[in-house]
C-alpha positions as CSV (number, residue, x, y, z in Angstrom):
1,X,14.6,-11.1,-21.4
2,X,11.0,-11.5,-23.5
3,X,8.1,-9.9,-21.7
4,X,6.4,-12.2,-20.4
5,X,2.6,-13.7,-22.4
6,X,-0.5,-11.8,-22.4
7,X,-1.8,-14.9,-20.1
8,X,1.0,-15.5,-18.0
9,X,0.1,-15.4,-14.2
10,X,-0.2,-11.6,-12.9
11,X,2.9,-12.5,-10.5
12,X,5.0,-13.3,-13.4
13,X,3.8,-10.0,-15.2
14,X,4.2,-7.5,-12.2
15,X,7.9,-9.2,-11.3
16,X,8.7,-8.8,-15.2
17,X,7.2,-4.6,-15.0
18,X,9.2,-4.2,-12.1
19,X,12.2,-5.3,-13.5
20,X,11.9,-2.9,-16.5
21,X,11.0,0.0,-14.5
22,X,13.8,-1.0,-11.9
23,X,16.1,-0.9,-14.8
24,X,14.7,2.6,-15.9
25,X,15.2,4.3,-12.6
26,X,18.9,3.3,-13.1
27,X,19.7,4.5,-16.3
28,X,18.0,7.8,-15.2
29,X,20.1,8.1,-12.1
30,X,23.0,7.5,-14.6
31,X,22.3,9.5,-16.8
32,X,21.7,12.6,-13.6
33,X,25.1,11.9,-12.1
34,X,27.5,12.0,-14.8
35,X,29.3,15.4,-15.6
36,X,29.5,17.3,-19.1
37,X,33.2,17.3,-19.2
38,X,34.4,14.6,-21.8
């Protein structure tokens, strides 16, 4: 999804930033909870 415009309502913005960071905080707890052995 494109971030949202410079002059789109603050709403819009802060739902779009909390999607990226929502989708952040997964990969990291991914990334935590797999094992080294392939």
């Amino acid at each position: 999804e494109e971030e949202p415009a410079a002059n789109a309502p603050k709403a819009q913005r802060d739902a779009y930033q909390k999607r990226v960071d929502d989708a952040s905080d997964a990969k990291c707890l991914m990334l935590a909870t797999m094992t080294s052995e392939l």
